[in-house]
Backbone as CSV, one residue per row, in Angstrom:
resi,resn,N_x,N_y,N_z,CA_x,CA_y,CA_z,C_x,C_y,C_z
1,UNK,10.571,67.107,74.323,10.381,68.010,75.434,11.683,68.745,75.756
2,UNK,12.919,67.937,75.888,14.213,68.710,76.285,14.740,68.547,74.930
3,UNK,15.320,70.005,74.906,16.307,70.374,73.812,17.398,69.546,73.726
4,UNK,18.001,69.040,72.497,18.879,68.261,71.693,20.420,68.504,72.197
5,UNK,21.018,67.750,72.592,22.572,68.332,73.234,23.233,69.428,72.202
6,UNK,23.056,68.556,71.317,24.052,69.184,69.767,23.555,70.763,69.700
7,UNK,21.931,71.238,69.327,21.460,72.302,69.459,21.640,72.968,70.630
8,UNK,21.657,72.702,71.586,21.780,73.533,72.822,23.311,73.902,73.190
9,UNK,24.023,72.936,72.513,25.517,73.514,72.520,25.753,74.458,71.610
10,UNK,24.899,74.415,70.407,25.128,75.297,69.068,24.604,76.920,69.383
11,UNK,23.356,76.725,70.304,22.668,78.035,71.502,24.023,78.734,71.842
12,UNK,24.530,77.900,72.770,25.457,78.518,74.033,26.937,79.159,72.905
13,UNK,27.313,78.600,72.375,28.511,79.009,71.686,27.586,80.511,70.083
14,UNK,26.514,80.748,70.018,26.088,81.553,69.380,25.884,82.779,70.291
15,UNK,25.419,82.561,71.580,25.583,83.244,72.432,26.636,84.134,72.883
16,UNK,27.915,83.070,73.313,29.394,83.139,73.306,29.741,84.641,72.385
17,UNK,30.005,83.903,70.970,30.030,84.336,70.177,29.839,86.282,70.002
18,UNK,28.509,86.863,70.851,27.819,87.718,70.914,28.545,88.865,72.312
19,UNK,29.201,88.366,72.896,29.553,88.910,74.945,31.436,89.145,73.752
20,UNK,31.205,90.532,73.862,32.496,91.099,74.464,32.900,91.559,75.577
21,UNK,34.644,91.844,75.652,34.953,92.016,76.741,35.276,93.672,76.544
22,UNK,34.959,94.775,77.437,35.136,96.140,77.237,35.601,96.524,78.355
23,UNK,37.009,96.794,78.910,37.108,97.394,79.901,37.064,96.124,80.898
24,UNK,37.564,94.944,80.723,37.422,94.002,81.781,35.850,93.422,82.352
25,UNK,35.273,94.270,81.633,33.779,94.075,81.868,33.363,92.961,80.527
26,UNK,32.168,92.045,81.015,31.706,91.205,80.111,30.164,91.453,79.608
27,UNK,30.172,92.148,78.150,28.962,92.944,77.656,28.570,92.351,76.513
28,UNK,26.975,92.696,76.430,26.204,92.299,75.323,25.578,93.497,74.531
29,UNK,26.151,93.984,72.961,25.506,94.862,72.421,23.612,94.586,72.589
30,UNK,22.726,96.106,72.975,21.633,95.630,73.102,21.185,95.470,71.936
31,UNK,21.145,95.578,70.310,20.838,94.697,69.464,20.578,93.744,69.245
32,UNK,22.260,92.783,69.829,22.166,91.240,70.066,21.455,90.227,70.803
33,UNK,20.949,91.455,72.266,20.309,90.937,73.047,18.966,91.090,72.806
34,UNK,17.996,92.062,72.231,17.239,91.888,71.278,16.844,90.923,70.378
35,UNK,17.592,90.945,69.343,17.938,89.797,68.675,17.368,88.459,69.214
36,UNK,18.197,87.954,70.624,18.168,86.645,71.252,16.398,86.691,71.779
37,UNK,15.893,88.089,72.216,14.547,87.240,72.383,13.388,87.985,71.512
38,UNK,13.863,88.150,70.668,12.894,88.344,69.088,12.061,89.660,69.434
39,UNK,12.781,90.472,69.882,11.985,91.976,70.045,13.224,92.756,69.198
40,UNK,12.360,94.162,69.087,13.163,95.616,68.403,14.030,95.723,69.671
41,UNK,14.790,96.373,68.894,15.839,97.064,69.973,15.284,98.222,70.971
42,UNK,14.571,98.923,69.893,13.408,100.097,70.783,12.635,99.558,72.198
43,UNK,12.235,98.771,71.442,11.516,97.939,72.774,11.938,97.478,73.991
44,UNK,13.794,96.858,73.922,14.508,96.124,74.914,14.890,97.365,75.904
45,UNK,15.279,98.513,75.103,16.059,99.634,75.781,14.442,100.178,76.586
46,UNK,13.384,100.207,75.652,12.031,100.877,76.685,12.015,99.590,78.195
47,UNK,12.019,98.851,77.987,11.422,98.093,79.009,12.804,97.978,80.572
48,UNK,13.819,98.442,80.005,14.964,98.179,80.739,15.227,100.061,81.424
């Protein structure tokens, strides 16, 4: 039922991984964020 420590740490640091910093600001290309919940990019930018 609850996710595995090991995997859910392996989540958060893939995540990590993804957030640059631009301008002091902390950003996610929308690709990546796409990516994270299994839609087109077309789609993330339509719904937002």
């Amino acid at each position: 039922m609850f996710a595995q420590p090991e995997k859910h740490t392996m989540d958060i640091a893939i995540i990590q991984q993804k957030i640059y910093e631009i301008r002091g600001e902390k950003v996610m290309p929308d690709f990546d964020l796409a990516g994270l919940y299994g839609v087109e990019t077309k789609a993330l930018n339509q719904a937002v």
